[in-house]
C-alpha positions, 0 to 999 in steps of 0.5 A: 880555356886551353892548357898550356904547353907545361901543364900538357907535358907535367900531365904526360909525365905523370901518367909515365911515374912507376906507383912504387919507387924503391927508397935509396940514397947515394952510398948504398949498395943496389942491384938494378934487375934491367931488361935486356932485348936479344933480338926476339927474347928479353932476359933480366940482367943484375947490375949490382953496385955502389950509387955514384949519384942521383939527378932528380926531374920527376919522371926523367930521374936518374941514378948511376951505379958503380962497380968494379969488373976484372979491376975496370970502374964500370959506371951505368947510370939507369933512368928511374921511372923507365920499364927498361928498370924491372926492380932495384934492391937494396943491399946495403946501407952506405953512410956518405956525407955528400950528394955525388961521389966522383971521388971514388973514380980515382980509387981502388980496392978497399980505399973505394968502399964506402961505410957501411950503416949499422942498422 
C-alpha cells in the first residue's frame, strides 16, 4: 500500500521540527540570535524586538519582530524551525489582548511599548 502525498510530506516536515522550541507569545520581548553568511564566514547577529505575530503551520511557523532603529520601524519576521534561527531569548513579558499588533506600526516612543507582566 502506497502513501499518500499528504502523509509523505507531514513526515518530511517532521523530520525538519527543532526538538526544543523556545515558549513565546505575542507582546514579549525576544532577542532572535540568526546567522548571518558573509561570503565564506558565518557570524550570529542579535535582532532584539517586540513579537508583532505569530503564524503557526508545523515546520512553516513563523513570528515577526519589531523594532525601532535611529526612529525607523523595522519589522523582521524569522521562520521558527529554520537553522538560519540559532536561539531565541526571551526578555520580557509583555501582556496584550490580541493575536497581531499591527496597531503598533502607527506609533511612536512610549505610546509603542506594550506591558509588561509582573512575574
Amino acid at each position: 500500500m502506497e502513501k499518500t502525498n499528504k502523509a509523505i510530506i507531514a513526515e518530511i516536515e517532521q523530520e525538519q521540527l527543532k526538538s526544543e522550541v523556545p515558549s513565546f507569545n505575542v507582546g514579549d520581548t525576544v532577542k532572535v540570535y540568526g546567522k548571518i553568511k558573509e561570503g565564506e564566514k558565518t557570524r550570529i547577529q542579535v535582532f532584539e524586538g517586540t513579537v508583532v505575530k505569530i503564524q503557526n503551520g508545523s515546520n512553516r511557523t513563523t513570528f515577526t519582530v519589531r523594532k525601532t532603529s535611529n526612529g525607523v520601524g523595522v519589522e523582521k519576521t524569522w521562520p521558527l524551525h529554520s537553522p538560519n534561527v540559532e536561539k531565541v531569548e526571551v526578555v520580557r513579558l509583555g501582556k496584550v489582548r490580541r493575536a497581531k499588533l499591527n496597531y503598533l506600526k502607527g506609533r511612536v516612543g512610549k505610546n509603542a511599548k506594550v506591558k509588561e507582566v509582573i512575574r
